[in-house]
C-alpha positions in Angstrom: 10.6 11.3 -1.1 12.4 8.8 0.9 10.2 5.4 0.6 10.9 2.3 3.0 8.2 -1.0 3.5 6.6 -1.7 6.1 8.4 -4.9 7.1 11.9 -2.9 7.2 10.6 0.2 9.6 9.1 -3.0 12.0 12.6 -4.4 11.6 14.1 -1.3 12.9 12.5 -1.1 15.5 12.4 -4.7 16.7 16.0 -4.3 16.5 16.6 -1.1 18.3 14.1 -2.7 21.2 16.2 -6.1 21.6 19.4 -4.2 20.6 20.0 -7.3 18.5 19.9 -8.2 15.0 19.4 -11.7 16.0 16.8 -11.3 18.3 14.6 -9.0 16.3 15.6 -11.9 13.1 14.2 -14.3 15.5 10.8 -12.6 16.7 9.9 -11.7 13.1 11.4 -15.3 11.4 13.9 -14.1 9.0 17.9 -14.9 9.0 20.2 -12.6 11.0 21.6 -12.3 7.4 18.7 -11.2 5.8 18.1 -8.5 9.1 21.5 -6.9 8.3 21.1 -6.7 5.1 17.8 -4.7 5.2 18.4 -2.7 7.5 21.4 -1.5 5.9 19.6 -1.3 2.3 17.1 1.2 5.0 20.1 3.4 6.1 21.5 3.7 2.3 17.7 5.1 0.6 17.6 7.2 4.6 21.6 8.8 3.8 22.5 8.2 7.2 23.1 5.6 10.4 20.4 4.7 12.0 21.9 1.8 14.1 25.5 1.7 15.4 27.1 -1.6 16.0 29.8 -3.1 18.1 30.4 -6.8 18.6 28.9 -6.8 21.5 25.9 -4.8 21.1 23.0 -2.6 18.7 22.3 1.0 19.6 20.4 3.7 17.9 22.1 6.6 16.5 20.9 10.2 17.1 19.0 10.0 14.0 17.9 6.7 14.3 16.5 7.3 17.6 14.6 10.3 16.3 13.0 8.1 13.5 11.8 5.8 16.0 10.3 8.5 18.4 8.2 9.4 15.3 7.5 5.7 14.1 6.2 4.2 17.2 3.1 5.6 17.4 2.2 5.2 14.3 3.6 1.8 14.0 1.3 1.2 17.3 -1.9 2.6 15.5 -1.2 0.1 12.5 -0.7 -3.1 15.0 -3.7 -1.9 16.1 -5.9 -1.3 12.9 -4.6 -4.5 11.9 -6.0 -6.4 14.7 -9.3 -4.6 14.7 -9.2 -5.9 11.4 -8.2 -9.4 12.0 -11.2 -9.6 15.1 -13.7 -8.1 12.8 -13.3 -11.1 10.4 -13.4 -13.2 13.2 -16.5 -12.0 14.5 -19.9 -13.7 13.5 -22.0 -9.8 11.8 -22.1 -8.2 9.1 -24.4 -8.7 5.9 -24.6 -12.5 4.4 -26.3 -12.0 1.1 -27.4 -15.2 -0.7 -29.3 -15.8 -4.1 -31.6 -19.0 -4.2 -34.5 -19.9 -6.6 -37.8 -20.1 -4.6 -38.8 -23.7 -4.2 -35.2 -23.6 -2.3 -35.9 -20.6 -0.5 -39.2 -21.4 0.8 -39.5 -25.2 1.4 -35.5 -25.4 2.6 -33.4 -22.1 3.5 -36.6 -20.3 5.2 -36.6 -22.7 8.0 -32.8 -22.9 8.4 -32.3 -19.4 8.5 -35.6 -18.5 11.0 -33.1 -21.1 13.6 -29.8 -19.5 12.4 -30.7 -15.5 12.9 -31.6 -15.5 16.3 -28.0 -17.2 17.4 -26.3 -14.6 15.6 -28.0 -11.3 16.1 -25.5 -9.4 14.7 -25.6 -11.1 11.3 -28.2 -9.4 8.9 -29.3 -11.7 5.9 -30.4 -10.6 2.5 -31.3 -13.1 0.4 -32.7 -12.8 -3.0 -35.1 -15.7 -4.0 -34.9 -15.7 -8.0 -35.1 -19.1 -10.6 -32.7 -17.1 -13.3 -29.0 -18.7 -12.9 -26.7 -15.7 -11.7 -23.2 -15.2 -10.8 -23.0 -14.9 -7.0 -19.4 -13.5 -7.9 -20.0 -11.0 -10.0 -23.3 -10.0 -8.7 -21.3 -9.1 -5.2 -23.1 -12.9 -3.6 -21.5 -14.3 -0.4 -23.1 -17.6 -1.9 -25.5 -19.0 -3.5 -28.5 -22.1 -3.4 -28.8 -24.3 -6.9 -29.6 -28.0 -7.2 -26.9 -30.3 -7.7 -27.8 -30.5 -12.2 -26.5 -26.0 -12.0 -23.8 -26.2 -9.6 -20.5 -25.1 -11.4 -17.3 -27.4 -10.7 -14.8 -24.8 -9.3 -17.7 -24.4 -6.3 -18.1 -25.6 -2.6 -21.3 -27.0 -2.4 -22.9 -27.9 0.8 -26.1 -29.7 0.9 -28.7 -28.3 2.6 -30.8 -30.9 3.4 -32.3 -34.8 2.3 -34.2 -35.6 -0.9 -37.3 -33.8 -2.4 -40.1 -34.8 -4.8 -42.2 -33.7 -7.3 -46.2 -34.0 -7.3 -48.7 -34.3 -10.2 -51.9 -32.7 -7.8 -55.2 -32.2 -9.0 -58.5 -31.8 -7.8 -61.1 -34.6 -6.7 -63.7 -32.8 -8.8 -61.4 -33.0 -11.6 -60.1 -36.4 -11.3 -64.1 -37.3 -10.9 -64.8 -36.0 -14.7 -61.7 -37.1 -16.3 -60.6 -40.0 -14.8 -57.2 -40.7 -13.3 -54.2 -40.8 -15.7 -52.4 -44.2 -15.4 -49.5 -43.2 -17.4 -47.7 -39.9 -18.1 -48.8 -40.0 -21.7 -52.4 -39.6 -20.9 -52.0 -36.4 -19.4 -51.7 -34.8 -23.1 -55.3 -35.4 -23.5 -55.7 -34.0 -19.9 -55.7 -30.3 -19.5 -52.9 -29.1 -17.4 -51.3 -26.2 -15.8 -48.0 -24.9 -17.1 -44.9 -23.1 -15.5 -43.1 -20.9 -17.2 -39.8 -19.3 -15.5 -38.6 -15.7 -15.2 -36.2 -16.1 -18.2 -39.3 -17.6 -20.5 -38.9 -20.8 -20.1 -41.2 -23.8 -19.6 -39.5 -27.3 -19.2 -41.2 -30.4 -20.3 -42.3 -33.1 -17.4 -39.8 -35.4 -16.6 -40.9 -38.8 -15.4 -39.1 -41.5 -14.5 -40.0 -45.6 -13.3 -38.0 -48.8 -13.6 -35.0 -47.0 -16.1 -37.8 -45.6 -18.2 -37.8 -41.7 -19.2 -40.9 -40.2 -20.3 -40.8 -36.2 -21.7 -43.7 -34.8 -22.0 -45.3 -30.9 -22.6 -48.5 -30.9 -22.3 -51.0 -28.0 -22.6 -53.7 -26.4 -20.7 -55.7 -23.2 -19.9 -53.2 -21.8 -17.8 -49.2 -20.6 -17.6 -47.8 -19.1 -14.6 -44.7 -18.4 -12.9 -46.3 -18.4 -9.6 -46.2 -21.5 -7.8 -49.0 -20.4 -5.0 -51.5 -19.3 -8.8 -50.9 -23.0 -9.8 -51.9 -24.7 -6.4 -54.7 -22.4 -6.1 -56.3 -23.1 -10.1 -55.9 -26.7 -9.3 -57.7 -26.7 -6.1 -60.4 -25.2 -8.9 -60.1 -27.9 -10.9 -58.4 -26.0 -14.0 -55.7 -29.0 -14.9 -53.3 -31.5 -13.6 -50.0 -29.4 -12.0 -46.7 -30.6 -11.7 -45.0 -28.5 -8.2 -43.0 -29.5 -5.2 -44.8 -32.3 -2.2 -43.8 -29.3 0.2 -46.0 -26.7 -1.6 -48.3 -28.6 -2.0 -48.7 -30.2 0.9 -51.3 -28.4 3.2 -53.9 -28.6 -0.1 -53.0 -32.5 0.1 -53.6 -33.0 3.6 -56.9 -30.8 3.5 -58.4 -33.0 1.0 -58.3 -30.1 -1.9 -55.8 -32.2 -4.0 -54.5 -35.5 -4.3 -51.8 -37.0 -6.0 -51.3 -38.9 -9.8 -48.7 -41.0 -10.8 -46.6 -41.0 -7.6 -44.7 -44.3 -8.7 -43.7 -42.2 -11.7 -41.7 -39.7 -9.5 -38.6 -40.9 -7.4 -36.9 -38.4 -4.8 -34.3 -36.3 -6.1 -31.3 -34.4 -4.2 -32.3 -31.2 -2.5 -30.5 -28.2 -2.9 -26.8 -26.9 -2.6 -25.5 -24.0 -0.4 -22.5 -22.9 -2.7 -19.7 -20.7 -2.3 -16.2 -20.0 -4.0 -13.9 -20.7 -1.8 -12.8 -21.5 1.9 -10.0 -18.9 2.1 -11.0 -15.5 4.0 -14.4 -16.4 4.1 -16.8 -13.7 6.1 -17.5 -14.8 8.9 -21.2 -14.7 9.0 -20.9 -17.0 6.1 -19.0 -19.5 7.8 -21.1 -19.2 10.7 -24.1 -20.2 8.6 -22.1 -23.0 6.6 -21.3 -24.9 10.1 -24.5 -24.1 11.1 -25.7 -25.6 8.1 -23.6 -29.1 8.6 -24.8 -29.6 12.2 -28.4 -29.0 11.4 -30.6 -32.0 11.6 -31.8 -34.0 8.4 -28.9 -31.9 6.8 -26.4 -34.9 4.9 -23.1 -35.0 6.2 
């Protein structure tokens, strides 16, 4: 079987169409030199002329014009794949699948991507909202959401919009009976409500005034993973609970909880949009990144 690359049979034929070497050399930048030499190399694994030459002029032999009554269609059909291929990237569709943990996906992507879909209505988004650390790359991710602490280094990260704080809530009724802690110490005397993540794990409370870091874990009647369970036994007065200003917010403002300790909990940077690289990216993906940095209240 006779086997020849691409890049010569295009050569070929851009040659036999100018009836120049340095012409076709030219239109697909490479040296005259480097054209001759090819296209002979072509003629030598073929076993026979496919071009005949004069000083003056490039014409295609019998058999050379025979391969090229064959090739140009098919060399047609693969310009042609090629840029169905090349607009198809280009076009804002196809599936964007991102993985975020769900104080991320709730209180942060939710309201970027209800604004983002209906721009781009052939872009369908799947996103996964999980608190386990996964690899976007192996787990077939376009990207990911993480706060700045689980980002890794060799990722883009794009932030995704200002500062977010923790709360210590609890109800009135409970504040009424216990009293209201004045330091984070006192809440291990207080009975409080724990979260524990999907991979089993239950991180202390961090607090944090004037340089000073207090760890604490403290204990209580309840452990949940769910975020919506832990606002709603702290409405009941079951313990003190430690959750996000956003989700907790409506109780706050509906009187059903207030808030301990505030000067004990500064801001902190909200979350990342991260991705591996900026070469070839789909394009829904860079859609939503750009959409991403000309959103309001998004840092630049």
């Amino acid at each position: 079987m006779i086997r020849a690359s691409l890049e010569d049979l295009e050569l070929l034929e851009a040659v036999a169409r100018h009836g120049s070497f340095r012409r076709a050399a030219t239109e697909l930048r490479i040296s005259p030199s480097s054209a001759t030499e090819r296209i002979r190399a072509l003629e030598d694994r073929v076993g026979a002329r496919l071009l005949n030459r004069t000083t003056r002029s490039v014409r295609t032999t019998e058999v050379g014009a025979g391969l090229l009554a064959r090739l140009r269609p098919a060399l047609g059909e693969i310009a042609a794949a090629l840029d169905a291929a090349g607009e198809g990237a280009a076009a804002v569709s196809g599936l964007l699948r991102i993985n975020a943990p769900p104080p991320a996906t709730q209180l942060v992507l939710a309201p970027l991507i209800t604004r983002f879909v209906p721009l781009h209505p052939r872009v369908v988004m799947d996103v996964t909202s999980e608190s386990g650390f996964v690899d976007i790359v192996s787990a077939g991710y376009d990207a990911g959401v993480r706060y700045g602490e689980s980002l890794a280094r060799d990722m883009i990260a794009v932030p995704l919009g200002g500062t977010q704080r923790y709360v210590v809530v609890a109800s009135p009724a409970l504040i009424a009976r216990t009293g209201r802690p004045a330091e984070p110490q006192a809440l291990l005397r207080l009975p409080c409500i724990r979260t524990r993540f999907g991979n089993g794990t239950m991180l202390p409370w961090e607090f944090e005034r004037d340089g000073e870091v207090v760890t604490i874990r403290p204990e209580g009647p309840l452990i949940t993973t769910d975020a919506q369970l832990g606002i709603a036994a702290a409405i009941e007065g079951l313990g003190f609970y430690v959750t996000f200003d956003g989700w907790a917010r409506p109780a706050l403002e509906a009187g059903q909880l207030v808030t301990v300790l505030d000067d004990w909990l500064p801001p902190f940077d909200g979350p990342f949009l991260y991705y591996p690289s900026r070469r070839h990216m789909p394009a829904a993906l860079r859609a939503f990144v750009d959409f991403v940095k000309g959103s309001p209240g998004t840092p630049r």
